[in-house]
C-alpha positions in Angstrom: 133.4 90.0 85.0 131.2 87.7 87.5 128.1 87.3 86.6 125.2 88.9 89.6 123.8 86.1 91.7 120.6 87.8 91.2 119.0 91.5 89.5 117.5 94.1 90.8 114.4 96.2 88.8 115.3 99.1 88.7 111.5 100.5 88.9 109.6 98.3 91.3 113.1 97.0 93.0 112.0 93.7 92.8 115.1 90.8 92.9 114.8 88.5 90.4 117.2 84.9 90.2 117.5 85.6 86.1 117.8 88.7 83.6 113.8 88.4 81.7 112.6 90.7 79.1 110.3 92.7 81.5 109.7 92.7 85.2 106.1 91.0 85.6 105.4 93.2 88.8 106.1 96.4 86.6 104.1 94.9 83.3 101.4 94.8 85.2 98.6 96.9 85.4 99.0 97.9 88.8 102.8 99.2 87.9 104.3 100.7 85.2 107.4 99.8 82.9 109.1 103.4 81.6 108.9 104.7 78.5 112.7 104.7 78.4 112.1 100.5 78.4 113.0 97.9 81.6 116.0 98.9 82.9 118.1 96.6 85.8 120.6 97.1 88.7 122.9 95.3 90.9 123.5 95.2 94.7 127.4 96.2 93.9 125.6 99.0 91.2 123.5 100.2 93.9 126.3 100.2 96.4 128.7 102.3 94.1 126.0 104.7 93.3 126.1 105.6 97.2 123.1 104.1 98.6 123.0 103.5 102.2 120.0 102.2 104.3 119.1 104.7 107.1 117.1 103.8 110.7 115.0 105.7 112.9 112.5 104.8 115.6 108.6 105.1 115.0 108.0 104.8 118.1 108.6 102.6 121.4 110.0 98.9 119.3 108.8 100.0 115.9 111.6 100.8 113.6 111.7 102.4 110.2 114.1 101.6 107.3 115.0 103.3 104.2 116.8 103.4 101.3 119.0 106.9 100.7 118.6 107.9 98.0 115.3 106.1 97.9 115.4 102.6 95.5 112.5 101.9 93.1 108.7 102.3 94.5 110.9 103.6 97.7 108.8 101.8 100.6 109.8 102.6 104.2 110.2 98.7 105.7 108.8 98.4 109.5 110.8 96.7 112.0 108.8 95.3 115.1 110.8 94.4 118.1 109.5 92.0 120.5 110.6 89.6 123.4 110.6 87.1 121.2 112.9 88.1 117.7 111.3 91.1 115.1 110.1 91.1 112.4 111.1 92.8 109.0 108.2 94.0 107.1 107.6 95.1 103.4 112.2 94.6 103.3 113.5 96.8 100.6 115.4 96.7 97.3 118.7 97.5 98.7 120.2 96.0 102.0 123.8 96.6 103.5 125.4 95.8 106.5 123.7 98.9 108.2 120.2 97.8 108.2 121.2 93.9 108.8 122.4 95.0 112.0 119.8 97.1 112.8 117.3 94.5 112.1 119.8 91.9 113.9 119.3 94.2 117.3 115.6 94.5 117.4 115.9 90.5 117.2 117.9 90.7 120.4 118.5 87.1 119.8 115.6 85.9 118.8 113.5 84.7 115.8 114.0 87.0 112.7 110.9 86.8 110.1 110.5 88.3 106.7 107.2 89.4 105.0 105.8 91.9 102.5 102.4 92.4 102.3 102.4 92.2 98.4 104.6 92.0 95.6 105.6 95.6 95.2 106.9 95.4 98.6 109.1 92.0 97.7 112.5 94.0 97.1 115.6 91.8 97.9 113.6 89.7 100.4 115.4 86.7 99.9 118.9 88.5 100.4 117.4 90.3 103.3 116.8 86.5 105.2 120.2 85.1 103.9 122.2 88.4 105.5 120.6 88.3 108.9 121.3 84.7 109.0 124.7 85.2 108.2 124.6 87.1 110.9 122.8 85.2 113.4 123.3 82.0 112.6 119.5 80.9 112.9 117.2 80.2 109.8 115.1 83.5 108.4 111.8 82.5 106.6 110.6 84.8 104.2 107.0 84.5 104.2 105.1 84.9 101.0 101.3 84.7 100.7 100.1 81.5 98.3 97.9 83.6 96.5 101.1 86.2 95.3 103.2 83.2 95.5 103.6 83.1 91.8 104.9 86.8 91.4 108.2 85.3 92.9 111.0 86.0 90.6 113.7 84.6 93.1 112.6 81.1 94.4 114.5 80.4 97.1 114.7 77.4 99.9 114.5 80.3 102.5 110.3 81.1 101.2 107.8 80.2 103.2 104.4 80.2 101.4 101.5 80.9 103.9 97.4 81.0 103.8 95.9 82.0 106.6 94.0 80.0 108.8 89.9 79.4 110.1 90.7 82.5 111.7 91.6 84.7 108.5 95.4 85.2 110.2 98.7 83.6 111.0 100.8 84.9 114.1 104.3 85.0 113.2 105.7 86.3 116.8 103.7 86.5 120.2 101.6 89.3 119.2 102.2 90.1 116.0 99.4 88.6 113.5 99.6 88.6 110.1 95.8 88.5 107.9 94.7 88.8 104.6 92.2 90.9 103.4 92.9 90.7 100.3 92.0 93.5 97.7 94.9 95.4 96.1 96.4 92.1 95.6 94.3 88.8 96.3 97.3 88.0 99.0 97.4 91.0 100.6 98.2 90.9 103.7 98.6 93.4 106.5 99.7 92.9 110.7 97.7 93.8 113.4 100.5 94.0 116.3 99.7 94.9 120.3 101.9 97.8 120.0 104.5 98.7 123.1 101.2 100.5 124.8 99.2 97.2 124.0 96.3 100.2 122.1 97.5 98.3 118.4 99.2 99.3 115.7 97.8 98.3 111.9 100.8 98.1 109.3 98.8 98.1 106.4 101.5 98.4 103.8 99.2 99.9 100.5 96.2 97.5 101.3 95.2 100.5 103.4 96.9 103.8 102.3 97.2 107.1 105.4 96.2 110.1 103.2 98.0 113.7 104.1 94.3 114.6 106.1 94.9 111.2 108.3 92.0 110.0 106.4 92.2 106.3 104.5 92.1 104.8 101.0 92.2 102.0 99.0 93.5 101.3 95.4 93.5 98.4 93.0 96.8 100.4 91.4 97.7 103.8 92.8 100.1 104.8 90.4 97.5 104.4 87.8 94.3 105.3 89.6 92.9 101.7 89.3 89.9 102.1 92.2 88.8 98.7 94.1 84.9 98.5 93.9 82.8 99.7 97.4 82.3 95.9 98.4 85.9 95.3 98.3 87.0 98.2 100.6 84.0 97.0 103.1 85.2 94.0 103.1 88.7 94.8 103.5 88.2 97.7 106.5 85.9 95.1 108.2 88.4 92.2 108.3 91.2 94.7 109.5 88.4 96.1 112.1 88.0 92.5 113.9 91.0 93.7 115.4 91.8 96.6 117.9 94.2 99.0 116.2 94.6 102.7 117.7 97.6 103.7 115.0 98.0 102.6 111.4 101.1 102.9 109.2 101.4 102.4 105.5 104.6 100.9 103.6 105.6 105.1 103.1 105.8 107.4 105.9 102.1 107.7 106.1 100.4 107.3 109.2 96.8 107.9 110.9 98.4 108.3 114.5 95.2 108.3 116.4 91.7 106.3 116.6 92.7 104.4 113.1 90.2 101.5 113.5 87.0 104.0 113.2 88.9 106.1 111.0 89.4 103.0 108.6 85.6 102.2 108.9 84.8 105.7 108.0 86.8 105.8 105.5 85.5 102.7 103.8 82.1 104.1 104.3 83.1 107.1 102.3 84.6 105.3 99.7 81.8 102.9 99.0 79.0 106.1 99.3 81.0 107.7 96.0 81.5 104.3 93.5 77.8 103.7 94.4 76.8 107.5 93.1 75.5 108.5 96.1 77.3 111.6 96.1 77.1 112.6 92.3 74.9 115.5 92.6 78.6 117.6 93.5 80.0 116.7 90.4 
């Protein structure tokens, strides 16, 4: 049998170059390992067991990817088309020849750039870059922050390690910024990008989470109900806020469709009022 060029987790969906014991991302407090014990997968598994990645627009040059049936956390990955190439955003733990050519198109010839904005969102993002340039025949960079650089279990020549500048932000593609605000992870990053109607879009992957009531919120671990302190989230909302942003989406199918900026300030008002007791009277 040939050996894998690489494993999958099967829980986070994390590639890693080399079977380990336990998938750091999941050890961690933030994740979870199951009870059943660390389990792994292959590309060819995946593939066999019928998964297929499935497109859809988000609206005008924002595209959404997904896994069906969904693979490990089961993020939805953004694709942002510009003049100049797209970007692939948050990639997944399963790729096929579907979503490389959807990613491929939204390039329209141009630049093609990978990024996550943590590790939970890594997935395959190294087999992601080496697929579209298979297919394109230009150079992919998968950009990973230096402060999560270490929770790479698949180095690769095609990673990119980045810290943003003076500024707090890098820009990847003309209008399309990516900044670091920190908090879930210390390298958590999220893109402000001018949207098609130039009002801003926020992809804010779970640094920033859309509630069901288009409200926001912001976890050290969700899964496990790990909160971030009230100066974290005001700092985090305020260096996402020193940008215009009228929609926000998360790395699920959450959004805040409307008036996100003040609704992401609110928010982190909200947030900070109730770890600092001022609302404990109602409990």
């Amino acid at each position: 049998m040939t050996t894998p060029a690489f494993w999958i987790c099967r829980t986070c969906a994390v590639e890693h170059a080399a079977l380990v014991d336990v998938c750091a991302v999941c050890a961690d407090e933030r994740q979870w390992v199951p009870a059943t014990g660390q389990a792994w997968t292959t590309l060819d598994e995946l593939t066999a067991e019928g998964l297929a990645v499935e497109v859809s627009e988000l609206e005008p040059d924002l595209l959404a990817l997904h896994a069906a049936p969904h693979v490990g956390i089961g993020q939805q990955s953004k694709v942002v088309r510009t003049p100049a190439g797209a970007l692939l955003w948050d990639p997944l733990g399963f790729v096929d020849d579907a979503g490389v050519a959807a990613v491929v198109d939204a390039a329209g010839g141009g630049d093609v750039v990978v990024a996550a904005s943590h590790p939970h969102m890594f997935g395959v993002q190294v087999e992601w870059s080496r697929r579209i340039a298979a297919a394109t025949g230009r150079d992919v960079p998968v950009l990973v922050s230096e402060a999560d650089a270490g929770w790479v279990a698949r180095p690769d020549a095609v990673i990119e390690t980045w810290a943003p500048d003076a500024s707090g932000e890098r820009e990847v593609l003309p209008g399309v910024v990516l900044s670091q605000p920190g908090g879930h992870f210390p390298g958590s990053a999220v893109v402000h990008w001018t949207g098609a109607d130039g009002r801003g879009v926020l992809l804010s992957g779970d640094t920033i989470f859309a509630n069901p009531d288009r409200t926001a919120s912001f976890m050290r671990s969700y899964p496990n109900r790990i909160p971030l302190s009230g100066a974290v989230v005001t700092r985090v909302a305020e260096h996402v806020a020193r940008r215009p942003f009228d929609r926000l989406y998360n790395n699920f199918e959450g959004v805040i469709p409307e008036d996100a900026r003040a609704v992401v300030l609110r928010s982190a008002e909200r947030h900070a009022a109730w770890v600092r007791g001022d609302f404990d009277h109602l409990t």
